[in-house]
N, C-alpha and C positions, 0 to 999 in steps of 0.2 A: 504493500500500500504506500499511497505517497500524499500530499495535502491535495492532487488532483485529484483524488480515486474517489469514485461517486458507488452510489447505491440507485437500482431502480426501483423506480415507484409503481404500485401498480396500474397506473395507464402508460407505461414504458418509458415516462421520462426520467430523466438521469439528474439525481440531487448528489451537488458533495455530501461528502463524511463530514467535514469542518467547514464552516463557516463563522463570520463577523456578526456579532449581534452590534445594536448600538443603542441599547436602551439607557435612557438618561444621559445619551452625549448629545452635547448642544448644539444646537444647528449652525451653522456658520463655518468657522476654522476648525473648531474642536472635531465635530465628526469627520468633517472633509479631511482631516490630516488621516484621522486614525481608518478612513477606508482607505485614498491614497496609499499609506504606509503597510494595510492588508493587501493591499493588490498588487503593488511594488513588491510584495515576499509572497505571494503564489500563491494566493486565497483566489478564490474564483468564487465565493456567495457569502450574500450581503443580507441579516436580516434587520427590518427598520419596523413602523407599523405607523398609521396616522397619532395615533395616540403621545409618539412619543418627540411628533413635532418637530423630526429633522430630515425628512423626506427628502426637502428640498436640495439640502448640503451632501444627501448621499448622490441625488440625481447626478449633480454637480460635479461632485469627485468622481462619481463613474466617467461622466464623459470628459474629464479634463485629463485621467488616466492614460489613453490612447490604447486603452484594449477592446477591443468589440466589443458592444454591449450583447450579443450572440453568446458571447463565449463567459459571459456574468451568470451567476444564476442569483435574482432577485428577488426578495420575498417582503411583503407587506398586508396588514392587518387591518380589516375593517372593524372600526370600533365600537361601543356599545349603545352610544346613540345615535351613532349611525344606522344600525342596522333595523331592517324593512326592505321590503322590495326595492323600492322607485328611493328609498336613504343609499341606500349599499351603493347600486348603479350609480346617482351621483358623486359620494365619497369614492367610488373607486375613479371616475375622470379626476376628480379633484386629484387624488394621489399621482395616478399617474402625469398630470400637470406635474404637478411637484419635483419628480421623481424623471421626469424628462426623459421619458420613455414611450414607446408605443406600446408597449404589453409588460406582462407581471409572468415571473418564470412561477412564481406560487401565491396565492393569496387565499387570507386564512381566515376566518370567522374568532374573533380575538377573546371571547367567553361566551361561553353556553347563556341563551339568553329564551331559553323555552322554545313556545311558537312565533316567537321576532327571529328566530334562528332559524326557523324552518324557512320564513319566507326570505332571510338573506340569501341563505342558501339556493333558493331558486333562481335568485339575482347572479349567485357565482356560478351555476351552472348555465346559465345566458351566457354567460361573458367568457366562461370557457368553452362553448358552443361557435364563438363568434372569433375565436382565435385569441381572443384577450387577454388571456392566463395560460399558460402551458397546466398549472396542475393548480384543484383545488383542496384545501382541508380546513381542517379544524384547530383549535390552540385551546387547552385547559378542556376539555370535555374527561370527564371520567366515563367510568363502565355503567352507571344509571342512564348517561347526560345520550351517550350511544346507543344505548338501546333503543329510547325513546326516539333518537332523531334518525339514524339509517333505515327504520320501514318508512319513511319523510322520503329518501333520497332517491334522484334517478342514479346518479351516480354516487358511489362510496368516499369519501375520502380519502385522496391521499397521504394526507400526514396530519398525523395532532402532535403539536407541538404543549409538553408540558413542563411544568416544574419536572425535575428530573436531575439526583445526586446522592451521596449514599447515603446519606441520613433519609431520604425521601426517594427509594425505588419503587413505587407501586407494584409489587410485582403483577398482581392480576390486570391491571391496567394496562402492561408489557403484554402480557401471553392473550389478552381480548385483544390488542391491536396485532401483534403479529399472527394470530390463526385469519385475520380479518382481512391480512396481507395492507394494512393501514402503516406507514413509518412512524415509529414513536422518534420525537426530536426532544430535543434538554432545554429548557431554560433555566438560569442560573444554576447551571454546573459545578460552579465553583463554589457554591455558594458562599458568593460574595468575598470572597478569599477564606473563609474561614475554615478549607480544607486542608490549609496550610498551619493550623495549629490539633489536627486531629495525630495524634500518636501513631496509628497504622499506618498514617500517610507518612509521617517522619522515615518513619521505620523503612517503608515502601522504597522513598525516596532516598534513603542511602544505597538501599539493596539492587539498585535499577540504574542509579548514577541519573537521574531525573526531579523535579522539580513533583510536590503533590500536586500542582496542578494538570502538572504534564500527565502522573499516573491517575490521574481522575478523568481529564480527556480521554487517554488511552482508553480507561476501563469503560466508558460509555462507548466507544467505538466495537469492541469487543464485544458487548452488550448487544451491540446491533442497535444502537440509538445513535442517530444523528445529532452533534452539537456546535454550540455555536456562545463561544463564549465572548464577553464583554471587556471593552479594554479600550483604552485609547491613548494606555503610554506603550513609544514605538516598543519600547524591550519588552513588553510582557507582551503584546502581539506576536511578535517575533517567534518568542518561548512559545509561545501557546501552539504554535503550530509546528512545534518542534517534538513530534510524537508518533511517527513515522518509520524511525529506527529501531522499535521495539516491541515486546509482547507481552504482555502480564501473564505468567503459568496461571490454571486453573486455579490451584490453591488459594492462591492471593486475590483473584477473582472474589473464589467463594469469600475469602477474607473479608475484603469491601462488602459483599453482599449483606454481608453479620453487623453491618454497622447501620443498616435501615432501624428509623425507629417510628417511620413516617409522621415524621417533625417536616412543616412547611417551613419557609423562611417569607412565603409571597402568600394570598389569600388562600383561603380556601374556596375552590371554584362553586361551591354550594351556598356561600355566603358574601359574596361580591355586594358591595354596594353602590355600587357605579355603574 
């Protein structure tokens, strides 16, 4: 594997393993440096969403990059009061203004919001009908939220993106998306850095000659979870995608797995108040 190596989704488009989140980096220089600085070191996906109101600066560093936006894979998130038929359809011109693009490689329903969900949802399956998004999914849906909404769908999901790290592996979460052949994706992986004072990771991280965050990436990738962790100084981007040359043994695997205690660090998706 290498930081190009992708995973197919199941309508056969091709998502990296790794990608750039860029939540709570600010619009302007701050994000445009830290995509810049990801695509400059051989990132090829970029996750942003309306909500976090720097669309604009990722649009911007993409095309100021001089790599094809073809060869990007782009993902962004319609929010929760956007979402509605005829809300979604607009928010998503709006993004994609922003974002100065003609299409979205993914775009994703940003929390489970009932029956406003079902009818966004009809709005992303227009718009991926019409060529406007190569793949569409979900973000935060648990195994209730799923249930409820794919007998809704014409088309399944391609990916839900969740919270996802050792303290909070869902495992049923995991094995309901992949029997479903849905991609489960990480947000905050790291959680927040503070995998960098767990002991097994100390431990990990001598034994690997690797950073915990590195062996926390790794172990998501192993996992078979797509992630995308958050950063905007150039050295910890750099690191972060420096996890390529190595393999976690099973053992250590199971190790990290022993350390779920399904502690959130972000809402719980049953209690959103937004």
């Amino acid at each position: 594997m290498e930081i190009s190596s992708k995973v197919k989704l199941n309508n056969g488009l091709e998502m990296p393993w790794l990608g750039l989140g860029v939540f709570l980096s600010k619009d302007g220089t701050e994000v445009e440096n830290a995509v810049k600085t990801a695509l400059e070191n051989g990132y090829i996906s970029i996750d942003t969403a309306t909500i976090y109101q720097n669309e604009r600066g990722v649009g911007t560093a993409i095309n100021e990059s001089g790599i094809p936006r073809e060869e990007i894979f782009l993902t962004s998130k319609v929010w929760n009061s956007d979402q509605g038929y005829q809300t979604t359809l607009a928010a998503f011109d709006e993004s994609l203004e922003k974002l100065q693009t003609s299409y979205l490689d993914l775009y994703l329903i940003h929390w489970p919001k009932g029956k406003r969900s079902v009818e966004t949802w009809k709005a992303l399956e227009e718009l991926y009908g019409k060529g406007k998004i190569k793949a569409i999914g979900v973000s935060n849906f648990l195994v209730h939220h799923l249930e409820d909404f794919l007998p809704e769908c014409k088309i399944i999901p391609a990916v839900n993106q969740v919270e996802f790290h050792p303290e909070l592996i869902q495992p049923e979460l995991l094995q309901y998306c992949q029997n479903r052949n849905i991609q489960l994706e990480a947000w905050s992986p790291i959680m927040k850095g503070k995998v960098n004072d767990i002991p097994l990771m100390k431990d990990l991280s001598t034994k690997y000659g690797k950073t915990p965050v590195q062996i926390v990436l790794r172990w998501d990738i192993q996992k078979g979870v797509v992630t995308i962790p958050k950063s905007v100084t150039r050295e910890r981007i750099i690191s972060n995608a420096d996890i390529f040359d190595f393999e976690l043994n099973d053992k250590d695997i199971a190790k990290i797995d022993r350390l779920d205690q399904n502690k959130r660090i972000g809402p719980h998706p049953d209690y959103i108040s937004f």
